[in-house]
KOLBA-790001 format. One record per residue (C-alpha): chain; y, x, z. Coordinates in steps of 0.001 Angstrom, whole numbers, plus 500000, padded with zeros to 6 digits. Each point is the difference from the previous one (the first is absolute). Layout:
residues N
   ch        y        x        z
    A        Y        X        Z
...
***
This chain:
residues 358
   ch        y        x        z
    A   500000   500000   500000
    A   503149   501378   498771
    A   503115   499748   502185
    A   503640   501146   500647
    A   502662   499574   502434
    A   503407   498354   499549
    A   502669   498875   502496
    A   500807   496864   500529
    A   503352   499161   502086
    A   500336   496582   501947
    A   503183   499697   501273
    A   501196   503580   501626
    A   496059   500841   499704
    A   498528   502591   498317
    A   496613   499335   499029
    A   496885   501228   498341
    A   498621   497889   497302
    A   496167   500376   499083
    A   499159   499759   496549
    A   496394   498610   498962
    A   498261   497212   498474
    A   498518   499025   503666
    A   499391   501637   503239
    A   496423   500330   500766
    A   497684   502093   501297
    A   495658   499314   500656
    A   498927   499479   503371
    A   496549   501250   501362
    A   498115   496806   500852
    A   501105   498067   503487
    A   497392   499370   501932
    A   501958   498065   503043
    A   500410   496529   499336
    A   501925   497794   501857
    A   498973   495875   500904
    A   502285   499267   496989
    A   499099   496433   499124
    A   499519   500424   496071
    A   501924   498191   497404
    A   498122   497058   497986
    A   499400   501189   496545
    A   502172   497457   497710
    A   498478   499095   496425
    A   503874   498950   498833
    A   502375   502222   498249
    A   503198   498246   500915
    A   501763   497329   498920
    A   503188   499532   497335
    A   502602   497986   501874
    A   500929   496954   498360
    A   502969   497709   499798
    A   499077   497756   502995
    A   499985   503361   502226
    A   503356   500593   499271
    A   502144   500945   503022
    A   503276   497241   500636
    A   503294   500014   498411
    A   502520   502346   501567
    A   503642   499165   500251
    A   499090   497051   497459
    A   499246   502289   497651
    A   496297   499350   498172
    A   497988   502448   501179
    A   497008   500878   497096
    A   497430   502789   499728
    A   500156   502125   496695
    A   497495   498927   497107
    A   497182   502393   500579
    A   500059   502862   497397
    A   497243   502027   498605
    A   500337   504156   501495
    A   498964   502532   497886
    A   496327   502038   500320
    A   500397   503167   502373
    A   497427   502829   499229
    A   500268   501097   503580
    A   499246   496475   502096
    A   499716   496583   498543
    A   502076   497771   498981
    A   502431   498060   502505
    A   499360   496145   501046
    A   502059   498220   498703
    A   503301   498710   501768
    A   500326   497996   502184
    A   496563   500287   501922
    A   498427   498815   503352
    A   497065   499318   501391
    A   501173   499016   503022
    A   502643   498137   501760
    A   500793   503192   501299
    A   500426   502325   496915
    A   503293   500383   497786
    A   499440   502372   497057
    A   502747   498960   497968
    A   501278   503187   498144
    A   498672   502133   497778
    A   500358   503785   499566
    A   503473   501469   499281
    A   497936   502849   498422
    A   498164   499087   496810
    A   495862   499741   500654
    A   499494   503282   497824
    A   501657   501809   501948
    A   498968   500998   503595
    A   501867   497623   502394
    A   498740   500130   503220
    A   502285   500683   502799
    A   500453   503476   500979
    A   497364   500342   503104
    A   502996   501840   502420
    A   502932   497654   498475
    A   498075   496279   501377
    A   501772   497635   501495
    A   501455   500510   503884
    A   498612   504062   499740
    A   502509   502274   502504
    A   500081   503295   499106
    A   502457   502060   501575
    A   502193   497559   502117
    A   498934   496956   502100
    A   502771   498049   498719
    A   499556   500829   495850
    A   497476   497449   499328
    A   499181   499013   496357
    A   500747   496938   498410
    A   497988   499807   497050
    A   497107   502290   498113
    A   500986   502962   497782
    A   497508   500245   496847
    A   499811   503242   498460
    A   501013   499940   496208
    A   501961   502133   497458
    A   503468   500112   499097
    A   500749   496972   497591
    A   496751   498278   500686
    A   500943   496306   499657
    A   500413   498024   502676
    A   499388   496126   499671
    A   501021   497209   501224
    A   497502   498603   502994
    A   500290   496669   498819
    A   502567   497631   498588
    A   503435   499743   501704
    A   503935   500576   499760
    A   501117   503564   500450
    A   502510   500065   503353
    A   500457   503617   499827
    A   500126   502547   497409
    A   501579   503601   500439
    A   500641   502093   503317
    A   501303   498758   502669
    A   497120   497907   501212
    A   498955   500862   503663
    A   503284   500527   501073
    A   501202   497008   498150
    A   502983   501548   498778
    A   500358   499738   495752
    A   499979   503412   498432
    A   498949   502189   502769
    A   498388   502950   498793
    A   499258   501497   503245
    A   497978   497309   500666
    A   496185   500846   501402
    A   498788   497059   497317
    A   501669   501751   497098
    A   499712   497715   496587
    A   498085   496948   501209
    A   499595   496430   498811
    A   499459   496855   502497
    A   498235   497330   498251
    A   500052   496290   502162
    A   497029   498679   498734
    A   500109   495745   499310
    A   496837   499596   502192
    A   499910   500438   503478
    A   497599   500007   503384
    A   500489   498026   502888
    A   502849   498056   499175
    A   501904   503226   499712
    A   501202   502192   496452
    A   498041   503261   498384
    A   501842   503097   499086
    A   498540   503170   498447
    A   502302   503564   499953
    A   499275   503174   497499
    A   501859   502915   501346
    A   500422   503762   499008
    A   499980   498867   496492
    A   501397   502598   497126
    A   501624   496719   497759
    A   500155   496162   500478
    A   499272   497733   496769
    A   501463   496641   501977
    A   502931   498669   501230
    A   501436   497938   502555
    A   498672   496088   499344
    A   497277   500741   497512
    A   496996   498091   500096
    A   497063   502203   499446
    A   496108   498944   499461
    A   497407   501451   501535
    A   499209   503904   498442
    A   503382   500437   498716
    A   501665   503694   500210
    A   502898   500139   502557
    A   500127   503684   499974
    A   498166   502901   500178
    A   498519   502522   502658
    A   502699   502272   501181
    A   500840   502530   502764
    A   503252   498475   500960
    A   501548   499285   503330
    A   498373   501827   502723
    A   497077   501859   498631
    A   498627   503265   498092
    A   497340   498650   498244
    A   498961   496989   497653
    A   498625   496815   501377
    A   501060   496613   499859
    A   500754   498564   504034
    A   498716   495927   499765
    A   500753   497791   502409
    A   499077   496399   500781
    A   502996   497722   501994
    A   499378   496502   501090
    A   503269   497513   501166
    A   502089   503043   500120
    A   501219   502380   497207
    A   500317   502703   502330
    A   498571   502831   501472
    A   498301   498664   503284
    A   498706   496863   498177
    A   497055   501826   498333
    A   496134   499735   500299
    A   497476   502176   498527
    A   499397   499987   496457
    A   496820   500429   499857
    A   498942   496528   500877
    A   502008   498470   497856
    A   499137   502115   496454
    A   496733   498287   498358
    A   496737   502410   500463
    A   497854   501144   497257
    A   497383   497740   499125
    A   497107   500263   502469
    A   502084   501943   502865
    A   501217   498921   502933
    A   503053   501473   502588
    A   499130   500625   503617
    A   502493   498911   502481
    A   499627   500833   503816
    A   501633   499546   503378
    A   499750   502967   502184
    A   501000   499641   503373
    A   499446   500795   503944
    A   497815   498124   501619
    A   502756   497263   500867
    A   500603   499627   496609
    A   503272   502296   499839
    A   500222   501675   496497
    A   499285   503957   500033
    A   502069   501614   497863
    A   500139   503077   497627
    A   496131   500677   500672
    A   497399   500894   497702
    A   496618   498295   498830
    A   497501   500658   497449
    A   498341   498000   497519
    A   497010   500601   498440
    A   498228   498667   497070
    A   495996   499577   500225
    A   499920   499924   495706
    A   502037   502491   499041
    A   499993   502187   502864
    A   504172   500239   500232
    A   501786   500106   503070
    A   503830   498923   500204
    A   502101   501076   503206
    A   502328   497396   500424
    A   502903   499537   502366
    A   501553   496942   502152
    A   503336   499120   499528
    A   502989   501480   502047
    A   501667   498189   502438
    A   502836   498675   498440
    A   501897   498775   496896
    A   496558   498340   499172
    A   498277   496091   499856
    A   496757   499372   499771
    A   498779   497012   498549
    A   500031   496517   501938
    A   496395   499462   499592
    A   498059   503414   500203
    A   502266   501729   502523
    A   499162   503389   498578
    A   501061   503299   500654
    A   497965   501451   497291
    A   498935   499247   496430
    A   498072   501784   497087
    A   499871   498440   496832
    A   497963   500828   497137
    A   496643   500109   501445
    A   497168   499406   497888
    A   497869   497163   501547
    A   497353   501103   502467
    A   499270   500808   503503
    A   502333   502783   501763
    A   499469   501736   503152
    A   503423   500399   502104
    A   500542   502933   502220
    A   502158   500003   503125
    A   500761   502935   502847
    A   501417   498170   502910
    A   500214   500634   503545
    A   497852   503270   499677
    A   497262   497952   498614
    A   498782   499437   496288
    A   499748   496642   498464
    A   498538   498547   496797
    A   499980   496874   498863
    A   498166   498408   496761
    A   502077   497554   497366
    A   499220   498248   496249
    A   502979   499949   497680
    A   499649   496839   497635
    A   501021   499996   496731
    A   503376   498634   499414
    A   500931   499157   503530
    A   501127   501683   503215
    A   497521   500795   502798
    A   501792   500728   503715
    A   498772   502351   502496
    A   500576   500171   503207
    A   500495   502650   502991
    A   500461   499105   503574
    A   499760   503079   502060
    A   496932   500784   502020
    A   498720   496330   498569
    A   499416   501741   496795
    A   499719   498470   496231
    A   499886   496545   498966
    A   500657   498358   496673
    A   500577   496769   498983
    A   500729   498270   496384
    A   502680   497013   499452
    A   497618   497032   499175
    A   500761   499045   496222
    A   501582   497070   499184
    A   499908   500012   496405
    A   497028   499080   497231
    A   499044   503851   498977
    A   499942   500344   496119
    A   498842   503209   498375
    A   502628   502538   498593
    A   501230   500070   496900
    A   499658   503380   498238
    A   502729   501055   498526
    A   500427   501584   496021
***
């Protein structure tokens, strides 16, 4: 695996950027199980939301989902579900991939949502995905561009100091909850939209840049919900659609009270292709976690299968066994010296079967 550093600065941070298609490692086999109550194996894929799941009007405004569009074929992973998808009441993948599927878009495994990295209060807001200069960047899904040019995070027009740099701020005509969408592409080298333009979903608003405050090439994606600003986020990654047959992992890691640790480390393990992922909760602040899973964690793009999870706590080791479905999120849970449970959101919907794309 073929890596190099960069530097990424977040605020007044300086920091390093890591520079691979994913962060993985094998894992001798675990022996130590823990009394981890498995997951029940699903036979659905997921389920393509339809009119009648529509969220309500906001403002008095008619609130509608995209029409679904076909994604291209990746050679890399398959294809993406199609948006808008659920399988249950508790899921929301409604965006697609700013990145284009033949090109590696996965976000950048020290650059997730919530990570700290060299100051308790620099949290981030969004996922950074690794791409070239003047790789398009596309629209998430359909919407009216808010913002376009610099200025964005500290909400002042024309700012080129700004830690955003270029960046676009799509509000998106669906929402969740009762409450709007907004997407933001920052550090962008050029913007193709302007203020008021409706886009459709997979149109270019710009391209990957290094502007604002960073030294390297990525495009920084964030998801906002009510809010168009910066402490109204929640983590991308379970809103963007999976790849057909993969699943995201979401977890709650906390004391055995139930408080949230913080900034700690786990490991995740894959029993089919032998990977392991080190994966970080979110910081302490600056950060929202969804109203339903209460995570402090997630890892998207996980091919479906069963996982071993790996916790040191309290001087002690912990493991913990989990299934990722296709096409849906499965949630994790750690409460202290209680150990690893999991549990599933019960579906709601009629599953159907995906629909490949061209």
């Amino acid at each position: 695996m073929r890596s190099h550093i960069k530097f990424l600065v977040l605020g007044f941070i300086l920091l390093p950027l890591v520079t691979a298609s994913n962060w993985f490692h094998p894992l001798p086999q675990i022996g130590q199980t823990s009394t981890l109550t498995p997951v029940t194996t699903s036979t659905a894929t997921a389920h393509l939301v339809t009119p009648t799941d529509m969220p309500p009007a906001i403002d008095g405004v008619s609130v509608q989902f995209p029409t679904p569009g076909l994604l291209p074929v990746s050679a890399w992973r398959p294809p993406l579900y199609q948006i808008p998808w659920a399988q249950t009441e508790y899921d929301h993948f409604l965006f697609a991939r700013p990145i284009a599927a033949d090109v590696i878009n996965w976000p950048l495994a020290d650059y997730r949502y919530g990570g700290v990295y060299f100051a308790p209060n620099i949290v981030h807001t969004g996922v950074d995905i690794d791409a070239p200069t003047n790789t398009p960047v596309l629209a998430a899904a359909k919407g009216t561009v808010v913002w376009a040019g610099y200025g964005l995070f500290s909400t002042v027009e024309g700012n080129r100091s700004d830690p955003y740099g270029l960046a676009v701020a799509i509000r998106h005509e669906f929402g969740f909850q009762g409450q709007r969408l907004y997407t933001v592409y920052a550090h962008l080298s050029e913007i193709n939209v302007t203020n008021g333009q409706v886009v459709q979903l997979g149109d270019e608003v710009g391209a990957v840049g290094e502007t604002g405050h960073v030294t390297g090439p990525h495009l920084h994606f964030e998801v906002r919900l009510g809010k168009n600003d910066f402490f109204s986020t929640r983590n991308p990654e379970l809103w963007m659609a999976p790849p057909q047959g993969w699943g995201v992992l979401a977890a709650r890691i906390a004391d055995k009270k139930d408080k949230t640790l913080t900034h700690v480390n786990l490991n995740i393990y894959s029993y089919q292709t032998r990977q392991e992922w080190e994966v970080r909760t979110y910081g302490p602040v600056a950060v929202n976690s969804d109203d339903k899973y209460h995570e402090n964690l997630v890892l998207s793009d996980l091919p479906a299968g069963k996982y071993n999870i790996y916790y040191r706590y309290a001087d002690r080791d912990f493991y913990g066994k989990f299934e990722i479905q296709p096409g849906q999120v499965t949630l994790v849970h750690f409460l202290g010296e209680k150990g690893f449970s999991t549990g599933l959101p019960t579906p709601v919907f009629t599953p159907q079967a995906a629909t490949p794309s061209p």
